[in-house]
C-alpha positions in Angstrom: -15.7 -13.1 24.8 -18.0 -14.8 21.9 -16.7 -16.1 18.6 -19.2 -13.5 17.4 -18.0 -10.7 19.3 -13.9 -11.1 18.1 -15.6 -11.7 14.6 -17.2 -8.5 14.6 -14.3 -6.8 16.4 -11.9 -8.3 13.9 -13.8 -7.7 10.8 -14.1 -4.0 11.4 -11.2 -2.9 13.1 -9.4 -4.9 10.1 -12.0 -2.9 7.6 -10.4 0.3 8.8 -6.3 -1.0 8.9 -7.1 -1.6 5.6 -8.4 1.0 4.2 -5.3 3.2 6.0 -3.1 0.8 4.6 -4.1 1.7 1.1 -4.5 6.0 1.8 -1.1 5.9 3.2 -0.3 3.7 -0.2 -2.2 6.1 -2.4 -0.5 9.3 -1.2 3.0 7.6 -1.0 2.6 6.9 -4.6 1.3 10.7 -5.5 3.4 11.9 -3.2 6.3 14.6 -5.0 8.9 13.3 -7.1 7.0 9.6 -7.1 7.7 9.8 -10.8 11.4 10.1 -10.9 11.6 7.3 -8.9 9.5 5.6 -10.5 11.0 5.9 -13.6 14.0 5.2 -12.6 12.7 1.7 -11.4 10.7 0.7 -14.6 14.4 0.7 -16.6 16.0 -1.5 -14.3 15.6 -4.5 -16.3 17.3 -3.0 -19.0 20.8 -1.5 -16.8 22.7 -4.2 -18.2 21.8 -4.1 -22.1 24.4 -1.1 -22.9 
């Protein structure tokens, strides 16, 4: 195995891990009921102000 070969292997194999990483982030974000939580974790800072 050549530099050139892993390179190439590397590069593209870690082109496509990539991009899955960010569908699976994408649809975990739009997935149902995202926006309760959501919600829920955008007033954390402010729990303790009551």
């Amino acid at each position: 195995m050549t530099y050139e070969i892993v390179s190439n292997f590397a590069g593209t194999w870690g082109l496509i891990y990539l991009f899955v990483v960010f569908v699976g982030v994408i649809a975990f974000v739009m997935r149902p009921g995202a926006s309760t939580a959501a919600k829920e974790a955008a007033n954390i800072p402010f729990k303790d102000e009551s």
